[in-house]
C-alpha positions in Angstrom: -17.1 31.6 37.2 -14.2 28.9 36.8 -12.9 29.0 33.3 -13.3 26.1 30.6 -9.7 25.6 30.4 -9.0 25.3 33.7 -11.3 22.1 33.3 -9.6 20.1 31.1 -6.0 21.3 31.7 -3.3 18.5 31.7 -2.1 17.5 35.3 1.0 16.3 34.3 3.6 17.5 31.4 3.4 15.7 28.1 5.7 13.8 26.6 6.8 16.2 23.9 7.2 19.2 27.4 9.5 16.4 29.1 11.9 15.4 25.8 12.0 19.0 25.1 13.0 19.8 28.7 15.7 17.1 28.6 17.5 18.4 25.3 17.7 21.9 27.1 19.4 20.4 30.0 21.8 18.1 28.4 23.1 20.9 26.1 24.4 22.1 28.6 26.5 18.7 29.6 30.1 18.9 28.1 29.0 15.3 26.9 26.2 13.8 25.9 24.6 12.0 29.1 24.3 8.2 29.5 22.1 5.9 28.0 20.7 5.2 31.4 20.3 9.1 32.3 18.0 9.4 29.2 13.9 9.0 29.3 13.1 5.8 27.9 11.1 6.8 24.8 13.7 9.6 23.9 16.4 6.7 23.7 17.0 5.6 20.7 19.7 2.3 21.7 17.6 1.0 24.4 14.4 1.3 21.7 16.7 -1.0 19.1 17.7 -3.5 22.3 16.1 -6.8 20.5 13.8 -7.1 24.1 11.8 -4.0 22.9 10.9 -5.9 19.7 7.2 -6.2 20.8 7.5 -2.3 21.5 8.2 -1.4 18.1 6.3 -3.7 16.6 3.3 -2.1 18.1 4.6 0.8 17.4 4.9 0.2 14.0 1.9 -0.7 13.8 0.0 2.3 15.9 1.3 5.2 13.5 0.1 4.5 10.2 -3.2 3.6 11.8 -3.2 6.7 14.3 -2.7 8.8 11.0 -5.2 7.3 8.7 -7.7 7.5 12.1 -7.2 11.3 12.2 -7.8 11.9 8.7 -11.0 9.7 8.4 -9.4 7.1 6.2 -11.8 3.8 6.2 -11.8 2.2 2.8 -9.3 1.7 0.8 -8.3 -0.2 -2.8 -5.0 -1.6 -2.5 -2.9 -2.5 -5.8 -0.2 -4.7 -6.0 2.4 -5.3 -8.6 6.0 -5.3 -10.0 8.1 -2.5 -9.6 10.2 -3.5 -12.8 6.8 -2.4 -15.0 7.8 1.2 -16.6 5.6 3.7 -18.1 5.1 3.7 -21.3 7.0 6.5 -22.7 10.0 5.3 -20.9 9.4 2.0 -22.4 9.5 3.5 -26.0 12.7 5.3 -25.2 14.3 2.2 -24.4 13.2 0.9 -27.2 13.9 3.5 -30.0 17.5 3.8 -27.8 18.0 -0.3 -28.4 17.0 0.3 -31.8 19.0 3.3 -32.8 22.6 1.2 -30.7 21.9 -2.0 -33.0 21.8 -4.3 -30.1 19.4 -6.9 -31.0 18.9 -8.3 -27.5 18.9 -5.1 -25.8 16.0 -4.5 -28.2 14.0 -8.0 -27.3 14.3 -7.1 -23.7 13.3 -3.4 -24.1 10.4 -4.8 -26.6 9.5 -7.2 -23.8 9.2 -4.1 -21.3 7.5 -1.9 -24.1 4.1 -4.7 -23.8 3.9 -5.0 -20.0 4.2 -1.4 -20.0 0.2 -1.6 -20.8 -0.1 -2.6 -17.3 1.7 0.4 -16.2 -0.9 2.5 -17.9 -4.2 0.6 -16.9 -2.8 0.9 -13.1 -2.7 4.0 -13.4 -5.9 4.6 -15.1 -7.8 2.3 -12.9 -6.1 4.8 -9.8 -7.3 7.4 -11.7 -11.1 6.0 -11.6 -11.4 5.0 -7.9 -10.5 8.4 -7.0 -12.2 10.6 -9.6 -15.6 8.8 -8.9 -15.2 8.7 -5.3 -13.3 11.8 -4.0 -16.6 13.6 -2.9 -18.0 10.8 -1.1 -18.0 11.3 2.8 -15.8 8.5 2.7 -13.9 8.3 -0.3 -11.6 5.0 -1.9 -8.5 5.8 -1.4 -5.5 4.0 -3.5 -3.0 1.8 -1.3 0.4 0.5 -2.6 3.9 -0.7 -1.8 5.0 2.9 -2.7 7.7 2.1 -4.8 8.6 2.3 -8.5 6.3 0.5 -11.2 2.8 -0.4 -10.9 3.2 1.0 -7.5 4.0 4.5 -9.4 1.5 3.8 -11.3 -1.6 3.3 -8.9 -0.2 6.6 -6.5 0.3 8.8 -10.0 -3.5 7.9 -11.1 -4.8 9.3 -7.8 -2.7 12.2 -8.0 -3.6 13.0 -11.1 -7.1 12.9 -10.2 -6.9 15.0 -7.7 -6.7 13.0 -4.7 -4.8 11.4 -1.7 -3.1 8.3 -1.8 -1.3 6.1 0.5 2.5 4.0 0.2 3.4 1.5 2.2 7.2 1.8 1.8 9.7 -1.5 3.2 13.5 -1.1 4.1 14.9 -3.0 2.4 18.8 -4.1 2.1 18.6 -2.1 -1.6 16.9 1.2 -0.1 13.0 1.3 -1.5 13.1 4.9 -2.7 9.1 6.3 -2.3 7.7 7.3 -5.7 6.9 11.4 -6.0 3.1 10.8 -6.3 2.2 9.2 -3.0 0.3 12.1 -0.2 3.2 13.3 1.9 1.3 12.6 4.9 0.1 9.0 3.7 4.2 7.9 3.0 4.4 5.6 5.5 7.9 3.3 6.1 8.0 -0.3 7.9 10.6 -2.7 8.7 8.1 -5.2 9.6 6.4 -7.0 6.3 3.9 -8.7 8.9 3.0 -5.7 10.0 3.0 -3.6 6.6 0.6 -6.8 5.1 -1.7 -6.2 7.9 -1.9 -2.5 7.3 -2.7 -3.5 3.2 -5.7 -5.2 4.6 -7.3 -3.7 7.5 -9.2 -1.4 5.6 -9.1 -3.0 1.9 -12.4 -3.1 0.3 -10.4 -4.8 -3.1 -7.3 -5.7 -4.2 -5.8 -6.0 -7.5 -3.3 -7.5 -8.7 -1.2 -6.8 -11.6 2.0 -8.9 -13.1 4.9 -9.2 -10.6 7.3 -11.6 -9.2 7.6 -13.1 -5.6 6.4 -10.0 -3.6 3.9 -9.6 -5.5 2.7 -13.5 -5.4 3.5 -13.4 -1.9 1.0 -10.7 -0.9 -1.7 -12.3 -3.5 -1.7 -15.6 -2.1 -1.2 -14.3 1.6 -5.0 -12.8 1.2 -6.2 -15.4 -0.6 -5.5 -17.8 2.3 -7.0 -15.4 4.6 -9.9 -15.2 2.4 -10.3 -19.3 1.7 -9.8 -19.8 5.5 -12.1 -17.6 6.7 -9.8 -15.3 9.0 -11.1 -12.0 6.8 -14.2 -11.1 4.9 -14.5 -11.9 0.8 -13.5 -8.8 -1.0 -12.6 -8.5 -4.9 -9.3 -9.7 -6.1 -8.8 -8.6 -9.0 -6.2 -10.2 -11.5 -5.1 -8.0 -14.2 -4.1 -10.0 -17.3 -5.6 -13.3 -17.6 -3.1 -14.9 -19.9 -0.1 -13.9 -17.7 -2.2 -15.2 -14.4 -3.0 -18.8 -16.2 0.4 -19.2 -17.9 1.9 -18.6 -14.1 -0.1 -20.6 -11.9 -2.3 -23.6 -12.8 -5.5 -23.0 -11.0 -7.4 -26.1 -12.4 -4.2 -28.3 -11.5 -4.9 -27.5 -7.8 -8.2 -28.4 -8.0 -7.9 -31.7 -10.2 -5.4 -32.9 -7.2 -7.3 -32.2 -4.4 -5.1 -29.2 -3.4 -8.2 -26.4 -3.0 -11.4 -26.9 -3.4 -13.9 -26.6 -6.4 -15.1 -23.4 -6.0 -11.7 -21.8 -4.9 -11.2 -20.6 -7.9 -14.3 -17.9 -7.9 -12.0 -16.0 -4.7 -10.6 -13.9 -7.5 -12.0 -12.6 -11.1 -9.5 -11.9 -14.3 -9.7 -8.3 -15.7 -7.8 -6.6 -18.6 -8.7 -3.2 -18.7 -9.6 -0.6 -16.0 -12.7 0.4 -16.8 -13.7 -3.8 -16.7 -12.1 -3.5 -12.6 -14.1 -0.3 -12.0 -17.5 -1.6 -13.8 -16.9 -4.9 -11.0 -16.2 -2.8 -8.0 -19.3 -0.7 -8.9 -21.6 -3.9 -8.8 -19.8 -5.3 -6.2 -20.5 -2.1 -3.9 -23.5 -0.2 -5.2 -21.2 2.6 -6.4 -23.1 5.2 -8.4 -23.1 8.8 -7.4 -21.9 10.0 -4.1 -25.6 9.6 -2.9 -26.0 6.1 -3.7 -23.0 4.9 -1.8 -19.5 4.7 -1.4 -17.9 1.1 -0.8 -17.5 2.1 3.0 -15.0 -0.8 4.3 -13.4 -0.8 7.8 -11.1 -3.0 9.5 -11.3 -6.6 7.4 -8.3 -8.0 9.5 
């Protein structure tokens, strides 16, 4: 009787077999060996040579996927926002610190932070929602963010503190992006590509929200809402947190009265101001009830 294994054993060494064989051989060289002795995909210089670029772009954009593939990740709820939005406590601290130092516009600013701290809080409750109500799903929602400081904390702590898994999509950056302690080890992912780290926000978002920030967060908003209005990926919820900050910042009605989008473009995207008002949506939106009514299933939107 021939043997299973025999069956489906590998004809030739892997990868991993070959690099490790290499390292053992060239400790013994009383140098290191050149560049051109070296397998290709163990050498790191000729991987950086600016002709590979389409190499590690696909790369880059293989792992994360690879990963989320092997752990049955297929819907996802991505949040964007500033990463200058503390938490609440730390907030107050400033504050009472401001305060107690007599510095009257240490204490405006630290005042200032103290109020958009509320978004810091409903980020994280909202987090804390999608993954409570969905965790025992067959396919749960599973929090996405830049995986930063702020509302990025924010959205990874909720999910932690619920209990479940989510994922960062971390950027180098020329000021080093440090990953926030809440995100799933596994699920801490790094890019040097934004292209290819906007694409990864998407493929399996079944909503987005939105929450106060500054150009990357405006960037990344307006980036899906163009792929939206255009037609190049399904409609999904975007969700704006805060309509007065939204309104104040951009003038949807003045793009419309000038021609600039359509009537109509305006309904892309709902305002929200509480967590539980973002979750009641997404419920409607997706037939979320119990885990045997449903669970927002998503796949690739890109």
């Amino acid at each position: 009787m021939i043997r299973s294994d025999k069956l489906t054993a590998r004809n030739f060494p892997s990868a991993q077999e070959e690099a490790a064989q290499q390292a053992a051989f060239d400790a013994a060289f009383d140098a290191d060996p050149p560049s051109a002795y070296q397998l290709a995909f163990t050498d790191t210089d000729f991987l950086l040579r600016p002709e590979l670029r389409p190499v590690r772009m696909q790369l880059e954009l293989l792992k994360p996927e690879l990963i989320q593939q092997e752990l049955d990740i297929q819907s996802t709820v991505v949040i964007f926002g500033s990463a200058r939005i503390a938490d609440r406590e730390s907030a107050q601290a400033a504050v009472e610190a401001a305060r107690a130092a007599k510095d009257e516009a240490a204490l405006q600013r630290a005042e200032r932070r103290l109020v958009m701290s509320g978004y810091y809080e409903e980020a994280r409750r909202f987090a804390r929602l999608i993954t409570e109500h969905t965790k025992d799903f067959a396919h749960p929602l599973y929090v996405v963010t830049g995986g930063g400081p702020g509302i990025m904390e924010a959205g990874n702590r909720g999910a932690h503190e619920a209990g479940g898994r989510s994922i960062g999509l971390n950027i180098v950056l020329p000021h080093e992006q440090r990953p926030n302690q809440y995100i799933t080890p596994e699920l801490c992912f790094r890019f040097h590509y934004f292209g290819l780290r906007k694409m990864h926000f998407l493929i399996r978002s079944v909503a987005l929200a939105a929450f106060p920030g500054g150009y990357g967060t405006l960037d990344e908003l307006f980036e899906t809402l163009t792929l939206i209005q255009t037609g190049k990926c399904r409609r999904r919820p975007i969700l704006l947190f805060g309509r007065d900050f939204w309104s104040r910042l951009i003038d949807f009605e003045l793009l419309i009265d000038t021609g600039m989008i359509s009537p109509g473009d305006e309904q892309l995207f709902h305002y929200v101001e509480t967590a539980d008002e973002a979750w009641a949506l997404l419920m409607k939106e997706y037939d979320i009830g119990s885990p045997a009514n449903g669970n927002g299933s998503g796949g690739d939107g890109t």
